[in-house]
VEXGU-462078 format. One record per residue: residue number from 1; x, y, z of N, C-alpha, C, CB in turn. Coordinates in steps of 0.05 Angstrom, whole numbers, m for minus. Glycine has a CB too. Layout:
+-----+--------+--------+--------+--------+---------+--------+--------+--------+--------+--------+---------+--------+
: pos :  neast : nnorth :    nup : caeast : canorth :   caup :  ceast : cnorth :    cup : cbeast : cbnorth :   cbup :
+-----+--------+--------+--------+--------+---------+--------+--------+--------+--------+--------+---------+--------+
: NUM :      X :      Y :      Z :      X :       Y :      Z :      X :      Y :      Z :      X :       Y :      Z :
...
+-----+--------+--------+--------+--------+---------+--------+--------+--------+--------+--------+---------+--------+
This chain:
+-----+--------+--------+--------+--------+---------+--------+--------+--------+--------+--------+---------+--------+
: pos :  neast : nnorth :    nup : caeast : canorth :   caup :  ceast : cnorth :    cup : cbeast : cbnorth :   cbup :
+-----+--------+--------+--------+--------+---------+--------+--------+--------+--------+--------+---------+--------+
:   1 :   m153 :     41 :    757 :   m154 :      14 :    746 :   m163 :     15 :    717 :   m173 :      m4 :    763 :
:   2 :   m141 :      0 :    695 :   m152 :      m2 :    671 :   m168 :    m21 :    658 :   m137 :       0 :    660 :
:   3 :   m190 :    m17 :    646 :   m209 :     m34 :    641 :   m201 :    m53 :    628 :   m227 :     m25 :    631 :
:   4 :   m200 :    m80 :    618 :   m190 :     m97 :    592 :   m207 :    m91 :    576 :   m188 :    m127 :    593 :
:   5 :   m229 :    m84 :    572 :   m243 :     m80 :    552 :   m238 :    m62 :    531 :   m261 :     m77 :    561 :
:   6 :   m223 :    m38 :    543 :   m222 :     m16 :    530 :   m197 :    m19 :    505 :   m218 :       7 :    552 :
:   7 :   m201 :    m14 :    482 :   m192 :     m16 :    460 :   m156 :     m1 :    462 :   m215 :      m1 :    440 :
:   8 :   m137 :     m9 :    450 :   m114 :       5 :    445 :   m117 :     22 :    427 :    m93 :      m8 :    440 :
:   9 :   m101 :     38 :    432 :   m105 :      69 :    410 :    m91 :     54 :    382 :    m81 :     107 :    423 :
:  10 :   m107 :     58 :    355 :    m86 :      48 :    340 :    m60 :     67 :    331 :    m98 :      39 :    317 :
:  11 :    m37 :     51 :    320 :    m16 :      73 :    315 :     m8 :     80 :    279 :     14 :      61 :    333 :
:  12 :    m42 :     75 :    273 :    m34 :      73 :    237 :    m44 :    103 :    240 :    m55 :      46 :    209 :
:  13 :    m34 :    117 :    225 :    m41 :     144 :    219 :    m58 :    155 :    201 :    m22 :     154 :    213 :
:  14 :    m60 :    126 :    178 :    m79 :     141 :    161 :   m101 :    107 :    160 :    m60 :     156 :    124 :
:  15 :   m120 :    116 :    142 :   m136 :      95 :    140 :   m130 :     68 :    114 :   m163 :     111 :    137 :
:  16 :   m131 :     46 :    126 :   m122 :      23 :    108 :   m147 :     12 :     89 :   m110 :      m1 :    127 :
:  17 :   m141 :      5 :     65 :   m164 :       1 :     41 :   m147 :    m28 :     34 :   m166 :      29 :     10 :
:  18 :   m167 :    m39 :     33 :   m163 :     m76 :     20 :   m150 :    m64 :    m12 :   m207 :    m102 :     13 :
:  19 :   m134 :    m80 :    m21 :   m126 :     m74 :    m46 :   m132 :    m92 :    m61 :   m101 :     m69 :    m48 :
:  20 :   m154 :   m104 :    m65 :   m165 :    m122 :    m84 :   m144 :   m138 :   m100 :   m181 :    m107 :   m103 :
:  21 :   m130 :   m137 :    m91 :   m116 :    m167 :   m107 :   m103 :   m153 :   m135 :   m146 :    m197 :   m117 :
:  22 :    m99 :   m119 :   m136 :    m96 :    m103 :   m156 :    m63 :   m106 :   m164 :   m107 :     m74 :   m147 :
:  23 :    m55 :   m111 :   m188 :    m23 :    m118 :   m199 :    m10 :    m93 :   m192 :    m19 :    m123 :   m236 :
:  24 :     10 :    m98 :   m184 :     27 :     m71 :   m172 :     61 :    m74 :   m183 :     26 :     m72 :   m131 :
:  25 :     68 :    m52 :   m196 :    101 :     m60 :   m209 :    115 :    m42 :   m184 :    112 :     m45 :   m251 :
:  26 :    134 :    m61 :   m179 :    156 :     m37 :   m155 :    188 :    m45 :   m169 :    154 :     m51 :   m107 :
:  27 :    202 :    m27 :   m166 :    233 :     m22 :   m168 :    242 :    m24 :   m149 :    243 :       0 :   m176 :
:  28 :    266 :    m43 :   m147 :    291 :     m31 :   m123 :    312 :    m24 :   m136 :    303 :     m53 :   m100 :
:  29 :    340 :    m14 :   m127 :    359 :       5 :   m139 :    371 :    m16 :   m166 :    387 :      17 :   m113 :
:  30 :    367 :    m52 :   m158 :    375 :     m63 :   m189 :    356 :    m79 :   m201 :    402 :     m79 :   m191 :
:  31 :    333 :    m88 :   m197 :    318 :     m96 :   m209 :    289 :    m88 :   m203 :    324 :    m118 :   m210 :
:  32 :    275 :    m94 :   m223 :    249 :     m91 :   m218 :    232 :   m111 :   m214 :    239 :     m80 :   m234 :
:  33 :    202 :   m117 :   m200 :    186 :    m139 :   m193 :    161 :   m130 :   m193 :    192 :    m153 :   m169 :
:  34 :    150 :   m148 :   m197 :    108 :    m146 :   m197 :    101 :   m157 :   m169 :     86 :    m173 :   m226 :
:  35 :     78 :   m155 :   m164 :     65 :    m158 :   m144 :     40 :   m150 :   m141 :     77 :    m151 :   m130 :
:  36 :     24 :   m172 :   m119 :    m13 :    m166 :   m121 :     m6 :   m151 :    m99 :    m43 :    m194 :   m117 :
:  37 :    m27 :   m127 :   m102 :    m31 :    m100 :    m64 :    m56 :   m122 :    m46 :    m57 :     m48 :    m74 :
:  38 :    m49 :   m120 :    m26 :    m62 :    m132 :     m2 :    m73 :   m106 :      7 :    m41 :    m150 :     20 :
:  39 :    m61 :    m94 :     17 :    m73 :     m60 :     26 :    m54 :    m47 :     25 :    m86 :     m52 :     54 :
:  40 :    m73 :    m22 :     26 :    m55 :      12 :     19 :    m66 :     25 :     39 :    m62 :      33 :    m13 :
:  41 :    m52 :     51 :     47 :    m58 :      75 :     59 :    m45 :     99 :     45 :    m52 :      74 :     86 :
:  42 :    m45 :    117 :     54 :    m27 :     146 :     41 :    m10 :    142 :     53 :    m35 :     177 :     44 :
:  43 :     m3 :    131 :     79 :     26 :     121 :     93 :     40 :     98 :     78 :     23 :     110 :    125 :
:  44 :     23 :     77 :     68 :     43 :      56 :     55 :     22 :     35 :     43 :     66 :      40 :     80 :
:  45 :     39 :     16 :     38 :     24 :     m15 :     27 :     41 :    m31 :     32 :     15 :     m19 :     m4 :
:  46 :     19 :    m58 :     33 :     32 :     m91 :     39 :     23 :    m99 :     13 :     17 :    m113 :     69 :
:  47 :     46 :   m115 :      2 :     50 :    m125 :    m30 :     49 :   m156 :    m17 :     85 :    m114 :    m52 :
:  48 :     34 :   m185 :    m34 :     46 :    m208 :    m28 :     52 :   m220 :    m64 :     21 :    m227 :     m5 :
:  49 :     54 :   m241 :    m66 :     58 :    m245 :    m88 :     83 :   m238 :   m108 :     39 :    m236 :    m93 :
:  50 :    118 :   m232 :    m83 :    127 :    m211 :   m101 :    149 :   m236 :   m116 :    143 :    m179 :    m83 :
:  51 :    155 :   m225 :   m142 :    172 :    m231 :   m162 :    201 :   m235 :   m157 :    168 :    m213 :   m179 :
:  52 :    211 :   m210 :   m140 :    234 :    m200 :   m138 :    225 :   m203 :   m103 :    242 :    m168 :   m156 :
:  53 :    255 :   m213 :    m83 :    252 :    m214 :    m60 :    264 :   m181 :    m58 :    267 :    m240 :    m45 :
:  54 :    268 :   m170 :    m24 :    276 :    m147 :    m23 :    281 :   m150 :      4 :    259 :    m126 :    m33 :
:  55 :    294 :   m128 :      9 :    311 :    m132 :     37 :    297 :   m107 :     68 :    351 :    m121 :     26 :
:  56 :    302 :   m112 :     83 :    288 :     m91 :    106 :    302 :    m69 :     91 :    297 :     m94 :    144 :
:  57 :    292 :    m50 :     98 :    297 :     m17 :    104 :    308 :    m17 :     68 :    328 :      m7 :    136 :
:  58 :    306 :    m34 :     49 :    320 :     m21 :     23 :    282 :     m4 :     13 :    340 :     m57 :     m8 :
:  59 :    306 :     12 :     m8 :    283 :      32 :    m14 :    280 :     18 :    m47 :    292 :      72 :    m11 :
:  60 :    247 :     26 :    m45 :    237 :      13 :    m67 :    218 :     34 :    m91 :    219 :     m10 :    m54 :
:  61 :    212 :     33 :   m102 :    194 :      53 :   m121 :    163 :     36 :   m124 :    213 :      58 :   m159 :
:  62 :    141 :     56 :   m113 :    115 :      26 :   m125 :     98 :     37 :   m143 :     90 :      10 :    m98 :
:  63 :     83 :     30 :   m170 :     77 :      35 :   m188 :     51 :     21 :   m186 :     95 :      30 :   m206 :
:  64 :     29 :     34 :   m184 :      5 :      19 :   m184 :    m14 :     35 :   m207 :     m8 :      19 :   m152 :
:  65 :    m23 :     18 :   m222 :    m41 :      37 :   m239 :    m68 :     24 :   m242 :    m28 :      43 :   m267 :
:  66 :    m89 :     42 :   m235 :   m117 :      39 :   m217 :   m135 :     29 :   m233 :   m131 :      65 :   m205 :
:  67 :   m148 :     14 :   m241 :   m163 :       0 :   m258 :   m189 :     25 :   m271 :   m176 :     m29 :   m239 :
:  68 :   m191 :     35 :   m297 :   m215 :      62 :   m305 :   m202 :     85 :   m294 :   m250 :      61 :   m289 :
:  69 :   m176 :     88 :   m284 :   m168 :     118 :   m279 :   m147 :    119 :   m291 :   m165 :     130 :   m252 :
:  70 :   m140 :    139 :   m309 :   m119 :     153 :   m321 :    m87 :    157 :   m312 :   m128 :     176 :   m323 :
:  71 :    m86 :    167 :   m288 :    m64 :     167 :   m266 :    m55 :    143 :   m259 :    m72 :     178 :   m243 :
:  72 :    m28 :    142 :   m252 :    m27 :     124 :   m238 :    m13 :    132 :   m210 :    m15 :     103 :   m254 :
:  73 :    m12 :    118 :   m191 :      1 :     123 :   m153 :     27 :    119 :   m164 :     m9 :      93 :   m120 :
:  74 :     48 :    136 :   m161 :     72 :     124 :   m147 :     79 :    145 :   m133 :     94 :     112 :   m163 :
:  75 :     93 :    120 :   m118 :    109 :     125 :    m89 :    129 :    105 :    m77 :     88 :     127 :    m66 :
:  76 :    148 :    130 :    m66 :    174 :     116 :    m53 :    178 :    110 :    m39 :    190 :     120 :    m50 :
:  77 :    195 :     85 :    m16 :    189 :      80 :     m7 :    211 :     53 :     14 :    170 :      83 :    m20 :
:  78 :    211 :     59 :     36 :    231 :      35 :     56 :    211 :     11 :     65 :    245 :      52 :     89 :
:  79 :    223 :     m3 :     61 :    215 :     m35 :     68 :    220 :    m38 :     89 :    225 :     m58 :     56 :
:  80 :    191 :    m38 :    105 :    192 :     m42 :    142 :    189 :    m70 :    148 :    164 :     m26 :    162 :
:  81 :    177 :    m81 :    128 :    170 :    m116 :    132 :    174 :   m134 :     99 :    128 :    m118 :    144 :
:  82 :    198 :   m152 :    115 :    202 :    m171 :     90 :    205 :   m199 :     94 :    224 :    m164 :     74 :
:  83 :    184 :   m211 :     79 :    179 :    m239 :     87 :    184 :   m254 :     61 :    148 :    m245 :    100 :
:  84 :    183 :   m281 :     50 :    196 :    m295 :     28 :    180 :   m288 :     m3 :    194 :    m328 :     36 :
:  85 :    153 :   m281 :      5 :    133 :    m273 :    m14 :    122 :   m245 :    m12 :    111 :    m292 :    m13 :
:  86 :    132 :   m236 :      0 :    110 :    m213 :      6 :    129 :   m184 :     21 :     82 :    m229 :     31 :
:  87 :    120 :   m170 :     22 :    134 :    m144 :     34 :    120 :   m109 :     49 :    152 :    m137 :      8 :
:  88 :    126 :   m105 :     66 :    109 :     m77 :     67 :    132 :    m44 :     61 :     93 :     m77 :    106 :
:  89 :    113 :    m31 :     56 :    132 :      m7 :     48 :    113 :     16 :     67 :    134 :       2 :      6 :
:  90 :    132 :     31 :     73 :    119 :      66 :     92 :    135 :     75 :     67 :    133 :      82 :    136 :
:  91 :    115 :     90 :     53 :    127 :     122 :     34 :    137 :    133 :     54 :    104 :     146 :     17 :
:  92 :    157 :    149 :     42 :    175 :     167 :     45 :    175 :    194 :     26 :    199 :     152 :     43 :
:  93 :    168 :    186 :      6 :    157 :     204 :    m17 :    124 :    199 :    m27 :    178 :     197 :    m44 :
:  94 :    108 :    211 :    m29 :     90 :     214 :    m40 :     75 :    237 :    m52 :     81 :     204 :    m29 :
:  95 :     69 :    244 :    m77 :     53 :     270 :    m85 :     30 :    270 :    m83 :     56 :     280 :   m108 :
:  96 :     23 :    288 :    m70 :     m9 :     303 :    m62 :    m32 :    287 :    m77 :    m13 :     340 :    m73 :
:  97 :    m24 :    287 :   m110 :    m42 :     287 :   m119 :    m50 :    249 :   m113 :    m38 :     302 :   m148 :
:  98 :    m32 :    228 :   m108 :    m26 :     211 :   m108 :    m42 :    201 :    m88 :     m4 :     211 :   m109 :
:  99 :    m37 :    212 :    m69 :    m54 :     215 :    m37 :    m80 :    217 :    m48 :    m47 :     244 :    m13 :
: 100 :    m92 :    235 :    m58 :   m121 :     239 :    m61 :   m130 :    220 :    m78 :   m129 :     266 :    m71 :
: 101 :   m117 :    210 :   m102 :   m124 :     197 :   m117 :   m134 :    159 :    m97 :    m99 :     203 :   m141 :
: 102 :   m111 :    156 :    m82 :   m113 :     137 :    m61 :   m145 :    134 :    m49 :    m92 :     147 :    m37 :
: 103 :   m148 :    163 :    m40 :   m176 :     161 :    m19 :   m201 :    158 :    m43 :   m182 :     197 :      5 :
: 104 :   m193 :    174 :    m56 :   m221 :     181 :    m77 :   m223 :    153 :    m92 :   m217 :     212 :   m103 :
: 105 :   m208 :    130 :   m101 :   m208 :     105 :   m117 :   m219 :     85 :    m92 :   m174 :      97 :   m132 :
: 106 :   m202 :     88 :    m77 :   m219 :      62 :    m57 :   m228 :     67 :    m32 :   m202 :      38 :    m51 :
: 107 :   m239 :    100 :    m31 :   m259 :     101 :    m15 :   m287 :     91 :    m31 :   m259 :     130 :     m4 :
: 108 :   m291 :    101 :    m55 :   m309 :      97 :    m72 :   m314 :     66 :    m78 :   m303 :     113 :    m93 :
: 109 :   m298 :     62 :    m87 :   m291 :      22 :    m82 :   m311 :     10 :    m57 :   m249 :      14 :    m67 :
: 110 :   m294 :     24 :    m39 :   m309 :      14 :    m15 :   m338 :     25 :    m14 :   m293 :      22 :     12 :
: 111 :   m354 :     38 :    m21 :   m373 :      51 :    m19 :   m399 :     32 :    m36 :   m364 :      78 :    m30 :
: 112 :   m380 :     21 :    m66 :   m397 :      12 :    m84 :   m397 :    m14 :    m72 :   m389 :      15 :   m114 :
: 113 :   m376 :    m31 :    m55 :   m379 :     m49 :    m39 :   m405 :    m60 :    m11 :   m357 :     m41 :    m31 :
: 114 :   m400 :    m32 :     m6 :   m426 :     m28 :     19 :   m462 :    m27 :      2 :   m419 :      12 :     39 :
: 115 :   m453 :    m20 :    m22 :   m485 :     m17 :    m31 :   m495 :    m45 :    m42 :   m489 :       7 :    m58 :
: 116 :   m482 :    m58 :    m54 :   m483 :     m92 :    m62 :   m499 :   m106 :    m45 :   m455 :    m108 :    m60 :
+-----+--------+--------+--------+--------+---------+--------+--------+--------+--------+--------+---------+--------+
């Protein structure tokens, strides 16, 4: 007998960070659009706010550049969720360094959050 209490396994793979409301530029194959990040992971992000609509499964380019850091994230990427304002992307492409830069900006974020 299964308990109701007991939690579902989640099926996100990596860990999700609030994206502060941070300006984000993304490409699709003919135009380009802005957009505020709702959240990120090293698997993907949910954009709302977007400029340019976009279609399921089209692939997009996302350009985020981190507020006091030098680098900026990009990553490529298919549109799993598209709604009139807003959109989610799973990378398909991402570089290493991109990934770390992810954990190390808004794990720390979140950190300076918790001490407040």
């Amino acid at each position: 007998m299964v308990q109701s209490h007991l939690r579902k396994r989640s099926r996100r793979k990596a860990y999700r960070f609030f994206g502060d409301r941070l300006p984000v530029q993304y490409k699709t194959r003919f135009e380009d659009g802005e957009a505020v990040l709702r959240d990120i992971s090293t698997s993907g992000c949910a954009l709302s706010s977007v400029t340019v609509p976009v279609l399921l499964q089209e692939k997009v380019l996302i350009i985020l550049v981190l507020p006091g850091e030098n680098e900026k994230i990009e990553a490529t990427g298919r549109v799993t969720r598209a709604e009139a304002d807003s959109f989610a992307v799973s990378f398909t492409l991402i570089e290493s360094a991109s990934v770390k830069l992810i954990q190390t900006f808004f794990f720390q974020a979140l950190r300076r959050k918790n001490v407040k």
